[in-house]
C-alpha positions as CSV (number, residue, x, y, z in Angstrom):
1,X,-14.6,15.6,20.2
2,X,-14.5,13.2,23.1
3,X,-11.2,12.7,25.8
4,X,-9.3,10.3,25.5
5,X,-9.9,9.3,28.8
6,X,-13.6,8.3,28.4
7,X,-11.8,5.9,26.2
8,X,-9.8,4.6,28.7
9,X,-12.6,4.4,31.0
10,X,-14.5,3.1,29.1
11,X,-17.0,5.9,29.2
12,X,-17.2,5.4,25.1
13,X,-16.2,2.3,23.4
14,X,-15.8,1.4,19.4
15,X,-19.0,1.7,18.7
16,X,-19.7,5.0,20.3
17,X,-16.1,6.0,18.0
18,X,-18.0,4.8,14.7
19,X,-21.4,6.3,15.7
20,X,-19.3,9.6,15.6
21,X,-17.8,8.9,12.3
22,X,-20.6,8.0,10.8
23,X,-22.2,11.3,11.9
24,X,-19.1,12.9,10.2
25,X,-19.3,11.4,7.1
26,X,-22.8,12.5,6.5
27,X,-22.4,16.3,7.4
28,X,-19.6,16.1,5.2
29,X,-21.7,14.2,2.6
30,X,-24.4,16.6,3.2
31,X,-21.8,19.7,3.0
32,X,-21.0,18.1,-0.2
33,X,-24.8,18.0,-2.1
34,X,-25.6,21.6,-0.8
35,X,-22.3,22.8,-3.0
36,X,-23.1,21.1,-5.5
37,X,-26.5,22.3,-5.9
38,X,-25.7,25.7,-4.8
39,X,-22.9,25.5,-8.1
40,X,-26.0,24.0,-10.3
41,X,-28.1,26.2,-9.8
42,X,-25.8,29.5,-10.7
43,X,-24.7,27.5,-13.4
């Protein structure tokens, strides 16, 4: 997580915010195929 400060001080900016998300969405993404293969595979 980042401060909300570094925000205001423009430490981070947008894209810094949607670099982040981005990195979210594929660890979740990822999360998501490693279950799925896991349930396959017993399956």
């Amino acid at each position: 997580m980042c401060r909300y400060e570094s925000l205001k001080d423009c430490t981070l900016d947008l894209a810094d915010i949607a670099l982040m998300n981005d990195a979210c969405n594929v660890q979740d993404e990822n999360e998501r195929r490693y279950l799925a293969a896991l349930k396959n595979k017993d399956a």
